[in-house]
C-alpha positions in Angstrom: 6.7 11.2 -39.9 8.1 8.4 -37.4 12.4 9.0 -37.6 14.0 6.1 -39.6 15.7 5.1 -36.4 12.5 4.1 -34.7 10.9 2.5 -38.2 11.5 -1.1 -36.7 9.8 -0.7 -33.8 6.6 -2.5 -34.1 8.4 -5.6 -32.7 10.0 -4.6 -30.3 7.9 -3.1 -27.2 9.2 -6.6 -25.2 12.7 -4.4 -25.7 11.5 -1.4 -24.4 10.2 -3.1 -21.2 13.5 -4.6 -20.9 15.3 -1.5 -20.7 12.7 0.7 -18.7 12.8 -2.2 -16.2 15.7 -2.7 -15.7 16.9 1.1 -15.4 13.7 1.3 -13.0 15.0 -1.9 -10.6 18.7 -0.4 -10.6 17.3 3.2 -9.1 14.8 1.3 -6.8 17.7 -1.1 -5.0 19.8 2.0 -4.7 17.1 3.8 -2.8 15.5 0.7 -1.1 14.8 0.0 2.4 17.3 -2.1 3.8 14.7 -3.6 6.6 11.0 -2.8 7.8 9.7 0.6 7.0 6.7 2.2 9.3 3.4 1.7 8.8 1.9 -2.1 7.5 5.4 -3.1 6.2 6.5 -4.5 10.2 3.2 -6.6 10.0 3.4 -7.9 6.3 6.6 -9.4 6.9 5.6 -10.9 10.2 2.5 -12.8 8.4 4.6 -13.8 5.5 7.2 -15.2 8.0 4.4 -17.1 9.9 2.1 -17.5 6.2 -0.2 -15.6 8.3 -3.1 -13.6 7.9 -2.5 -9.7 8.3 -5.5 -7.0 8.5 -8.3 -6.9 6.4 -9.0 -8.0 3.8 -6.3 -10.7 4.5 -4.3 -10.4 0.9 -3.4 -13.9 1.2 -2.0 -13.9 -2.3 0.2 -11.4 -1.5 1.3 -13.1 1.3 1.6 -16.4 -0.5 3.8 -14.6 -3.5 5.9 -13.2 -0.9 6.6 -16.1 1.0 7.7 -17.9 -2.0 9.9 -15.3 -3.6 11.9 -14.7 0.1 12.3 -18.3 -0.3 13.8 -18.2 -2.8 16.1 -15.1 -2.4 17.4 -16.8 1.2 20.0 -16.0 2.5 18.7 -12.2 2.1 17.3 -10.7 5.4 13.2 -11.2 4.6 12.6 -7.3 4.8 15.0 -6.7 2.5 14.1 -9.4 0.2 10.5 -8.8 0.1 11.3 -4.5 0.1 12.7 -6.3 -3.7 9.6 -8.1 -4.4 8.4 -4.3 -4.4 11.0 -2.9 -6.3 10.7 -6.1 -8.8 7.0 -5.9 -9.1 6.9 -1.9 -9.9 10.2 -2.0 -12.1 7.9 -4.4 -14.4 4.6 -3.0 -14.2 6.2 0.3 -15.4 8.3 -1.3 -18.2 5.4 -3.4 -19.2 3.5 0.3 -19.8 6.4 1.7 -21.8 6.2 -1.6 -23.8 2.0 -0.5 -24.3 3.5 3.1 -25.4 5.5 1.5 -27.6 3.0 -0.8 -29.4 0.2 1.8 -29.4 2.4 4.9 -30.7 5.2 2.7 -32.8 7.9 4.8 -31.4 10.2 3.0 -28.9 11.5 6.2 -27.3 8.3 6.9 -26.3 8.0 4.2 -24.7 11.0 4.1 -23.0 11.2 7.6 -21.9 7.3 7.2 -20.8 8.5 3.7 -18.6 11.3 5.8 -17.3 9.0 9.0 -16.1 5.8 6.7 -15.1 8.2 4.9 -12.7 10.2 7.6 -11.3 6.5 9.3 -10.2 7.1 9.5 -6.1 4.4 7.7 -5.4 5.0 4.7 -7.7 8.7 5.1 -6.5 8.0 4.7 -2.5 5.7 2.3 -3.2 8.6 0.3 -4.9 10.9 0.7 -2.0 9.2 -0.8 1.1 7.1 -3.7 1.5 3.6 -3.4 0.7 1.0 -4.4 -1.3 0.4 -1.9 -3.6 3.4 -2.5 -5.6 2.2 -6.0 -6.6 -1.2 -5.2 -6.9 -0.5 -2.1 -9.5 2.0 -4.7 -11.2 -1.4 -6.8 -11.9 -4.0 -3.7 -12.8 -0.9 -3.5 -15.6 -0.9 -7.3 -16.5 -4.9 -6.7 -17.1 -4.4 -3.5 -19.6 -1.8 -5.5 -21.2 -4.3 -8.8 -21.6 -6.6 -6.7 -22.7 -4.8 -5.0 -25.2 -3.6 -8.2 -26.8 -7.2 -9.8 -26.4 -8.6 -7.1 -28.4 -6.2 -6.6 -31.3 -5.9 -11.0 -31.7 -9.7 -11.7 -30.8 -8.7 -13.7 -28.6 -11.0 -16.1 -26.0 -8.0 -17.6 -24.6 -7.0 -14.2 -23.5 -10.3 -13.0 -22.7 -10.4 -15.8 -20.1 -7.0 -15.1 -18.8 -8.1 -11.6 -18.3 -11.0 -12.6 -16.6 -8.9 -14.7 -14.3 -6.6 -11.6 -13.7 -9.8 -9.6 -12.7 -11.0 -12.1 -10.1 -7.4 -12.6 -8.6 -7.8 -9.1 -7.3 -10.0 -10.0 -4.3 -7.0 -12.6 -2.6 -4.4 -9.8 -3.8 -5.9 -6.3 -3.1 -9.3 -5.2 -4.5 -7.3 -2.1 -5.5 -6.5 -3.3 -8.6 -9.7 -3.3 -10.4 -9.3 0.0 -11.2 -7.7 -1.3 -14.3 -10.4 -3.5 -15.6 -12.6 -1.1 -17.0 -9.8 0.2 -19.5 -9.0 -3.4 -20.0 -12.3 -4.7 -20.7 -12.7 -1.7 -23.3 -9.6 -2.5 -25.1 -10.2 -6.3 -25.2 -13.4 -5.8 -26.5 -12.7 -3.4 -29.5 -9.8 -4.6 -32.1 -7.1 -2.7 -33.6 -8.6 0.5 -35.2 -11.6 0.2 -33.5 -12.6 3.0 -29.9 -16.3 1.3 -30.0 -16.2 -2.0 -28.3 -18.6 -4.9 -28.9 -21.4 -5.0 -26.7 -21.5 -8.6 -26.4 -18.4 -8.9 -25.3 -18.6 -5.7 -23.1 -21.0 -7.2 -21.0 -19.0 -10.6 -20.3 -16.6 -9.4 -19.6 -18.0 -6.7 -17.6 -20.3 -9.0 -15.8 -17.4 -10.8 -14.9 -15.9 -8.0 -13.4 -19.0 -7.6 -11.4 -19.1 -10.7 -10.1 -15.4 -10.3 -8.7 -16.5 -7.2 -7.0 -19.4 -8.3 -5.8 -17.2 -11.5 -4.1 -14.6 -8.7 -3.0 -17.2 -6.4 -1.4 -19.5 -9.7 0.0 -22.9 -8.5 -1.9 -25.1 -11.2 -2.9 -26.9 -8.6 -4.7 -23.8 -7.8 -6.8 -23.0 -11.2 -7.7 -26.1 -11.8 -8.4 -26.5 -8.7 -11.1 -23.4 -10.3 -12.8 -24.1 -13.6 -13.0 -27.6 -12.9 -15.0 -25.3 -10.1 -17.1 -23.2 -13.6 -18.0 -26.4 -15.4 -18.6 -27.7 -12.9 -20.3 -24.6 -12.6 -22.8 -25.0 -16.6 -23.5 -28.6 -16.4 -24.3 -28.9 -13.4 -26.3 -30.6 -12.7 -29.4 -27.7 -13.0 -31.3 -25.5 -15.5 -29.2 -24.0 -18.9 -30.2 -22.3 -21.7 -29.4 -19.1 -19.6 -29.1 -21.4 -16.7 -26.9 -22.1 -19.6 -24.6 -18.7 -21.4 -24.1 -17.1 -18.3 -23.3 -20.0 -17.2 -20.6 -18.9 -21.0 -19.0 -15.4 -20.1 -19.4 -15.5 -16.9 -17.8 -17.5 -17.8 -15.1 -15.0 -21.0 -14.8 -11.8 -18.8 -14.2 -13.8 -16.3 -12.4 -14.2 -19.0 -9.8 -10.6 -20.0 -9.8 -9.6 -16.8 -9.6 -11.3 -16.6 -6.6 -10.5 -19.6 -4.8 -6.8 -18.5 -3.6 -8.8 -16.1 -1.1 -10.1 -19.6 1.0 -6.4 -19.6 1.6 -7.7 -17.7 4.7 -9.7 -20.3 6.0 -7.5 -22.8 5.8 -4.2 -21.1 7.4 -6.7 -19.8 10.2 -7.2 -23.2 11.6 -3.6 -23.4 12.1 -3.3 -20.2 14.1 -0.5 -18.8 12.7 1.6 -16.3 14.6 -0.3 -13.1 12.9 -4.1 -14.5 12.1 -6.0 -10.8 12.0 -9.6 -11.4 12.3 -9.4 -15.0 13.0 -11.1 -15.9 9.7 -11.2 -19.8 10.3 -15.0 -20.1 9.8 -17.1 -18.9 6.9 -18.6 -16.1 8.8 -15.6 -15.3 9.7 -13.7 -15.2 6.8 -16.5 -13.0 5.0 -16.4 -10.6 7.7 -12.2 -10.4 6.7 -12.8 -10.2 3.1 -15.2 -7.6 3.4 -13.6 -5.2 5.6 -16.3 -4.9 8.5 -13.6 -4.5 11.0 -12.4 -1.7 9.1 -15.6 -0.5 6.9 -15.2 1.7 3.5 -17.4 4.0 3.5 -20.4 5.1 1.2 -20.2 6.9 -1.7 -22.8 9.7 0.1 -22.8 11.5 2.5 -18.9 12.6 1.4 -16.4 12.1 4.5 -15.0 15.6 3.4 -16.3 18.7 1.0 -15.9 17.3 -2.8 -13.7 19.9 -3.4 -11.5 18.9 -0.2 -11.1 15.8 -1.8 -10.1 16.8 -5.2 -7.9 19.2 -3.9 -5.9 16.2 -2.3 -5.5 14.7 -5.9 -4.1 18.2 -7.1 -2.0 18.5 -4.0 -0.5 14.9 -4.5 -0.2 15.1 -8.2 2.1 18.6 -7.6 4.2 16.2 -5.2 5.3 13.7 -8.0 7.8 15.1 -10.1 10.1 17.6 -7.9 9.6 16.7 -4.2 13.4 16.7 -3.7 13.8 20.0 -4.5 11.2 20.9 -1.7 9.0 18.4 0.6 6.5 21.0 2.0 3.1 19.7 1.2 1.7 23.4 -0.1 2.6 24.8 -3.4 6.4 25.3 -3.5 8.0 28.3 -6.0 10.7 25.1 -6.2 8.5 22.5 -6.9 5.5 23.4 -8.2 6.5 24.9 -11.7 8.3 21.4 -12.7 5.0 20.1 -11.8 2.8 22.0 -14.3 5.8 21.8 -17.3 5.4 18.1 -16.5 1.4 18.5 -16.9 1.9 20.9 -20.3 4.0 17.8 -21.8 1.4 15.2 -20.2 -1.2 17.4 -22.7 1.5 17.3 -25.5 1.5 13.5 -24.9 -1.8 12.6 -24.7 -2.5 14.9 -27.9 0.2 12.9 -29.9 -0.9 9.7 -28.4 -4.4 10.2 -29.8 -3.4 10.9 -32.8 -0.9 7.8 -33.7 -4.0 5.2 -31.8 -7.2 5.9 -30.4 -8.2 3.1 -29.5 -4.5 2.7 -27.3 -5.3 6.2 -26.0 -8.8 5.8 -25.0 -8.3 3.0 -23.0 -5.2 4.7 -21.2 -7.8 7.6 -20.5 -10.1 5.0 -19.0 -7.7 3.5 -17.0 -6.1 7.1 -15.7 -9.8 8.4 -14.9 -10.9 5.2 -13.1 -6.9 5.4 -11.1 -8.1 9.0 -10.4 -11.0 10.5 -10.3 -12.7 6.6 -9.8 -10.7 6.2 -7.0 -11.8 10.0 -5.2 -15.1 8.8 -5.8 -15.5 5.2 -4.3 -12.6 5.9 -1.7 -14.4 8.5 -0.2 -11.6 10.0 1.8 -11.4 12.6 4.5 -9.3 15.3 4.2 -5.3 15.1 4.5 -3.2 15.5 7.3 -1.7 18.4 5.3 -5.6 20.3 4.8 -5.4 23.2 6.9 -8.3 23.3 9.2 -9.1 26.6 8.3 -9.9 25.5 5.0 -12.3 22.9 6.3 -15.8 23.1 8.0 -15.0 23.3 11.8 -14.7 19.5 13.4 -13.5 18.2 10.2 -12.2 14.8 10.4 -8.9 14.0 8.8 -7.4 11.0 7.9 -4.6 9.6 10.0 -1.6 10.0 7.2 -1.3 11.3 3.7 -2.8 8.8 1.0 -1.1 9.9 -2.3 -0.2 6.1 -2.8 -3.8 4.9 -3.0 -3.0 7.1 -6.7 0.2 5.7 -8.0 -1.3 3.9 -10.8 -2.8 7.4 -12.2 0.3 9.0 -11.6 2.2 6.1 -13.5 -0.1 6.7 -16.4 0.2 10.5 -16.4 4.3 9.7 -16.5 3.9 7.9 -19.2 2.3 10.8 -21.4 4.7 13.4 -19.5 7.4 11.0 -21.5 6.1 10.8 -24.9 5.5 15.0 -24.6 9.7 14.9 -23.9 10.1 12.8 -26.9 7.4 15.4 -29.2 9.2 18.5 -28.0 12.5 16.6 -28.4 12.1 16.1 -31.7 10.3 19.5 -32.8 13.2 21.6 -31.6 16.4 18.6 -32.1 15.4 17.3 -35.5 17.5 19.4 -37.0 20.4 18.0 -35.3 21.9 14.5 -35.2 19.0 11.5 -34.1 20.9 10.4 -31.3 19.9 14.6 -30.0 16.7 13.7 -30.3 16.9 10.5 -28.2 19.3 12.0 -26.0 17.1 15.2 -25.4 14.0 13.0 -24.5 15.5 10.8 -22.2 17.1 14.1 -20.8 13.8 15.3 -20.1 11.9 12.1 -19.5 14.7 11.2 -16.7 14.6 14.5 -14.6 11.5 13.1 -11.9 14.4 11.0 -11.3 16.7 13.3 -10.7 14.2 15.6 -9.0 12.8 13.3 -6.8 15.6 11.5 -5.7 16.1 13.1 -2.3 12.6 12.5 -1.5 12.0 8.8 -2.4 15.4 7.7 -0.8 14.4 5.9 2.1 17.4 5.0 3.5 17.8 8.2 5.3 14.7 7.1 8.1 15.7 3.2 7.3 15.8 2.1 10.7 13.3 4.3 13.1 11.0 1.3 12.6 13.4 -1.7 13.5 14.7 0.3 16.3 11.6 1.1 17.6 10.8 -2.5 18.0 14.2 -3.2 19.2 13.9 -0.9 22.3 10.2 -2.0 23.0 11.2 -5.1 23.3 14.2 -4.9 25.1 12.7 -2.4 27.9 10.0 -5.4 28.5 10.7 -7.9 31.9 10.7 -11.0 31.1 7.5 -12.8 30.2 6.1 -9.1 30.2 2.1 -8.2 28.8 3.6 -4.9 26.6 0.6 -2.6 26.0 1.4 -1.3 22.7 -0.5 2.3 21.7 -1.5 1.4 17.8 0.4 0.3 14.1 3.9 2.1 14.6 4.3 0.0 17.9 2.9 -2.8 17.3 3.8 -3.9 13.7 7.6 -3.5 14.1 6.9 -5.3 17.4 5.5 -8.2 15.5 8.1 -8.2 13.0 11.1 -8.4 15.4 9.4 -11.7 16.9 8.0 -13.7 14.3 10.8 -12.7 11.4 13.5 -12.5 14.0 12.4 -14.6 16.6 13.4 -12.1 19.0 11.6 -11.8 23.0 9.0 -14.5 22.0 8.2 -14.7 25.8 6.8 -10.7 25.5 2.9 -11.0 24.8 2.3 -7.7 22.7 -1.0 -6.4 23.2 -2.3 -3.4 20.6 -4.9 -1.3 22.8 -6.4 -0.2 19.7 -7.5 -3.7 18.9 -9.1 -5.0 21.7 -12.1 -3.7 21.0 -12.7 -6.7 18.4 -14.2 -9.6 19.7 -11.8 -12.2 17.6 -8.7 -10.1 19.7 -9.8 -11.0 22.8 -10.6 -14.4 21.8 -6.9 -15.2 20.6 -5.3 -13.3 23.6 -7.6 -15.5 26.0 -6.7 -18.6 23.8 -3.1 -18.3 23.2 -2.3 -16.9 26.9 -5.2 -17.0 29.3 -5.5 -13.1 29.6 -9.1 -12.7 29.9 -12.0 -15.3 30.6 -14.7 -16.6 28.5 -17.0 -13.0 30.1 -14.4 -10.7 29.1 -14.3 -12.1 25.6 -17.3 -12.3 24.4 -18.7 -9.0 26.1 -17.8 -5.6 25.7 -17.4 -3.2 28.7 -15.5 -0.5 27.7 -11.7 0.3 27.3 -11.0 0.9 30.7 -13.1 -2.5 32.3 -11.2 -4.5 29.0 -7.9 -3.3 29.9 -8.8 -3.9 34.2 -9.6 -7.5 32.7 -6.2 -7.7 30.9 -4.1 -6.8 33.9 -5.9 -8.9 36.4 -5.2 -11.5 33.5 -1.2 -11.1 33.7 -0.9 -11.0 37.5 -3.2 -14.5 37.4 -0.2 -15.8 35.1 2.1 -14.1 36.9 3.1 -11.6 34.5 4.5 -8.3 34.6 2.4 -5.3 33.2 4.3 -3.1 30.6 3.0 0.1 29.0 5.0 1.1 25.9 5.7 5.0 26.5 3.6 5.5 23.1 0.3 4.3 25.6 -1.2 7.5 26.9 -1.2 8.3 30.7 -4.9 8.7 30.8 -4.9 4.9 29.3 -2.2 3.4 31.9 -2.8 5.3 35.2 -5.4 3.4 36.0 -4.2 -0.2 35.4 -1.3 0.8 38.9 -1.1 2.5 41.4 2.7 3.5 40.4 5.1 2.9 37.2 8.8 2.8 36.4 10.2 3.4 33.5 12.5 1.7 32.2 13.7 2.5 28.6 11.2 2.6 26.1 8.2 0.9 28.8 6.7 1.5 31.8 6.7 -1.2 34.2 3.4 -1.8 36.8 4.0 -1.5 40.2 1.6 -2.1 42.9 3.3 0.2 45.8 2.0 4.0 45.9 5.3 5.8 46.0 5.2 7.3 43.0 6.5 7.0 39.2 10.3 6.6 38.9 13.2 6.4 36.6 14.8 2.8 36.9 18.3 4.8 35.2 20.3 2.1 34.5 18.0 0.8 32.3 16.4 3.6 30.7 20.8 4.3 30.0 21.1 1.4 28.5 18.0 1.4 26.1 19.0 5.3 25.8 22.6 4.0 24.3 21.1 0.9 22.1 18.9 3.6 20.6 22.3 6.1 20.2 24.3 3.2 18.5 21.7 2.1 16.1 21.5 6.2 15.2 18.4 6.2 13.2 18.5 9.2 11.7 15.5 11.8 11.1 14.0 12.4 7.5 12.0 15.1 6.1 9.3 13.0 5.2 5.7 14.1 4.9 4.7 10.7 6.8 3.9 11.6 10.1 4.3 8.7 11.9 8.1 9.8 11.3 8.5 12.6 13.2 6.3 10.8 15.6 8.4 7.7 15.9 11.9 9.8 16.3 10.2 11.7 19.3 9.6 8.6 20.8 13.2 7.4 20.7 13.9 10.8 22.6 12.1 9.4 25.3 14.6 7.3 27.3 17.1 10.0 26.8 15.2 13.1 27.8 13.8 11.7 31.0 17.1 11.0 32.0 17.6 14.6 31.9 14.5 15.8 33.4 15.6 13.2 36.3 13.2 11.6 38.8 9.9 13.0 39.2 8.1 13.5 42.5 4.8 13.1 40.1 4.5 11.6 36.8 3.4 14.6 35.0 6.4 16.1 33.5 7.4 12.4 32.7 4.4 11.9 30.9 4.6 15.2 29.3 8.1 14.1 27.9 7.7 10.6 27.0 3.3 10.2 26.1 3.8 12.2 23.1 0.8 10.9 21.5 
């Protein structure tokens, strides 16, 4: 029996994704990022400043969204406006799945206190705190459950289009987000009452959806399938006029959907200050969309032991709901017992869920097993950074940082069946008492990840390694310097400090670790005469490349920089000699040996000092990685001048 305090809830699941939203948004800004974080968030903001085309696939939506809403939030710093966007984006797709709760169970606490534990999840919680794309793209995988929902329980064509439409505007956002159309295209096609869905309108819809990711993952053969599935669903046995207006229809705003990715094409010929892959021809642009720079690999052979790769999804789902208490990445006596009472009351939940809708619950089992086990399965990861390799088969390949955000959506879900066990158990064992026990006792419960997690998901603690990392780079450059940058870390913040800041514009970054792509080469030979029409279009190795490149800069009379992240292997043979100065080693073409240049390795040594960016505990590597390499300026100082560069390198290559 529903309490008589929650009897007027069938109205009101708008109201519960008020309140979960906005309690969500208020923890998010106090635990934001005030400026870049590591990682993609440097380069993001750099394309969005320049409307600009970042890595593969391009996201140009993203971009686009972001561009708009920094707009409009001006006179906020970008980073920080756009770290909101996040924040914003998650704070709504998590009240918008309490408001779901709420509609499928009838109980407004559970919905609420679900909201409230889906969003405090760490996962979902650092992805709302930085920039990055994930945050708006789980925000629309939500949007498509909640279309769906509504499609199903109205019969509704109207909204099966605009879920349709939703489905096909994953490809310009991020292709992530289709893990959420199965579930949706369940529930919109099976009313209220009703788990079996309608085969007709099954396979419209889900030909639509394979179409989308047939355009996402460039396969003729893909799009092809779909479009006779659509054909087939319009000229069926049993199919009318209605059967064939909405096969139009959906293949309409299937194709509108789809159109924001030629964004790309067109921004390209402009040559915007971040224009990854170049994508300004057809060819071109398919190769960005479809990731060949960066290829996904096959479902078979596994990149890593099956069981490798479930054990990652155990081993992040144990981080979720306690990682303040203790950040080690094994099993914790702190941590890990809040994590399996939060899986007994995600049972409890799911139990009760059933049982007031099955329909509701089936398709929030979909969508948790496609955010899950779907995503192990077509990801096809290697194993952690965290996987012992004693625990692996010997030469094991690893990936480069810890992907527990790739599950957030999953993790969201869970959260919200962790909250309506709090509000079960709440109201078994606090019935007896007054009703505002019971709510207070589930929101108790429902609110600890919050409290739990806190520690963890704050990122202000590490808020400015990446800024000052670009800072320094920058400032340890000569003027009109070619800055060999190692990889992301260095480059990305680089970027950002010049195209949001428009800081050291006459520094021409080059990333090493991108020169092996021919549209690289092209743009640095374009843009600033580096490397002739030979050196572009042929590929010689690293070390002929990087010859090329510094024959390049002394033809434009340029200095040669190394950032101290570049390995000595990489930069020894480019000069005879380096000094360093700061953050960078500077080419020299004398043979007297590496040196310290102190007064300027003292003053980037001080800049670093004053902008004190402090250390975290964070799993992310690239942390610990990045505040070593801030060290630098200050510990060669110490180890004074070197008669060879070894014990320099040793200190400041720490790659």
């Amino acid at each position: 029996m529903v309490p008589s305090h929650e009897s007027r809830v069938t109205s009101h699941p708008r109201q519960t994704t008020l309140i979960v939203a906005a309690v969500l948004l208020s923890t998010y800004a106090a635990t934001l990022a005030p400026t870049v974080t590591l990682w993609d968030s440097g380069e993001f903001n750099a394309a969005i400043a320049s409307l600009g085309i970042p890595h593969p696939p391009g996201t140009p939506l993203y971009i686009l969204i972001a561009r708009v809403w920094s707009g409009i939030l001006n006179p906020v710093p970008q980073a920080l406006a756009v770290n909101l966007l996040s924040a914003a984006a998650t704070a709504v797709a998590c009240g918008l799945l309490g408001g779901l709760m709420t509609r499928w169970t009838q109980s407004r606490l559970a919905g609420i206190a679900g909201g409230i534990t889906a969003g405090t999840m760490l996962a979902v919680w650092q992805n709302a705190t930085e920039t990055e794309v994930y945050a708006i793209s789980m925000l629309l995988a939500v949007l498509m459950v909640v279309v769906g929902d509504r499609a199903g329980a109205r019969d509704s064509l109207r909204l099966r289009l605009l879920l349709a439409y939703l489905i096909a505007l994953a490809v310009p956002l991020q292709i992530s987000a289709l893990v959420a159309a199965p579930a949706a295209i369940v529930l919109a096609s099976s009313g209220p009452g009703v788990v079996r869905p309608d085969p007709r309108r099954l396979i419209a819809l889900g030909s639509a959806l394979t179409i989308v990711a047939g355009a996402g993952l460039v396969s003729p053969w893909m799009v092809a399938a779909g479009a006779v599935g659509l054909l087939g669903s319009a000229l069926g046995r049993d199919a009318g006029g209605g059967a064939r207006r909405e096969a139009v229809g959906l293949a309409a705003v299937v194709l509108i959907g789809l159109s924001a990715t030629l964004m790309l094409l067109v921004r390209a010929s402009h040559d915007p200050f971040i224009n990854q892959g170049n994508p300004a021809t057809v060819d071109a642009l398919l190769t960005v969309v479809s990731r060949r720079q960066y290829p996904l690999p096959g479902l078979w052979p596994r990149q890593a032991p099956v069981w490798v790769q479930l054990l990652n999804l155990v081993q992040y789902a144990d981080w979720q709901v306690a990682s303040g208490l203790d950040d080690s990445v094994a099993a914790s006596r702190w941590r890990t017992p809040w994590s399996l009472a939060a899986l007994l009351l995600a049972i409890i939940g799911v139990r009760w869920h059933r049982g007031r809708d099955a329909r509701g619950a089936a398709g929030a089992g979909i969508l948790f097993l496609m955010a899950s086990l779907g995503v192990v399965a077509v990801l096809n990861l290697r194993a952690s950074p965290s996987i012992l390799d004693s625990v692996l088969p010997p030469g094991a390949p690893h990936e480069q940082r810890e992907r527990d955000y790739f599950f957030a959506l999953a993790f969201a879900v869970a959260g919200t069946w962790v909250g309506a066990g709090a509000v079960v158990l709440s109201r078994r064992w606090l019935s007896m008492l007054a009703p505002r026990a019971v709510v207070a006792g589930a929101l108790a419960v429902a609110s600890l990840p919050l409290i739990l997690n806190w520690r963890a998901a704050d990122r202000r603690p590490a808020a400015m390694l990446a800024t000052t990392l670009g800072e320094a780079l920058l400032a340890s450059a000569p003027p009109n310097a070619v800055l060999l940058l190692a990889g992301d870390s260095d480059s990305y913040t680089t970027w950002y400090r010049q195209s949001v800041l428009g800081e050291r514009r006459d520094v021409v970054p080059v990333t090493i670790s991108l020169l092996a792509a021919e549209w690289y080469r092209a743009e640095l030979a374009r843009r600033h005469h580096l490397f002739d029409s030979a050196a572009v279009s042929g590929w010689r190795g690293d070390e002929a490349v990087l010859l090329a490149l510094a024959e390049g800069a002394r033809r434009q009379g340029r200095p040669l920089a190394a950032a101290v992240s570049v390995p000595v292997a990489i930069r020894r043979p480019l000069a005879p000699a380096w000094t360093l100065s700061g953050m960078a080693f500077i080419a020299r073409q004398d043979s007297e040996g590496d040196r310290v240049d102190s007064a300027a390795t003292l003053a980037i040594s001080d800049l670093i000092a004053m902008r004190s960016p402090a250390g975290s505990s964070d799993r992310d590597p690239a942390v610990p990685y990045v505040a070593r390499l801030l060290r630098c300026p200050s510990e060669a100082l110490r180890s004074g001048t070197p008669s060879t560069g070894t014990l320099l390198d040793s200190r400041c290559n720490l790659k």
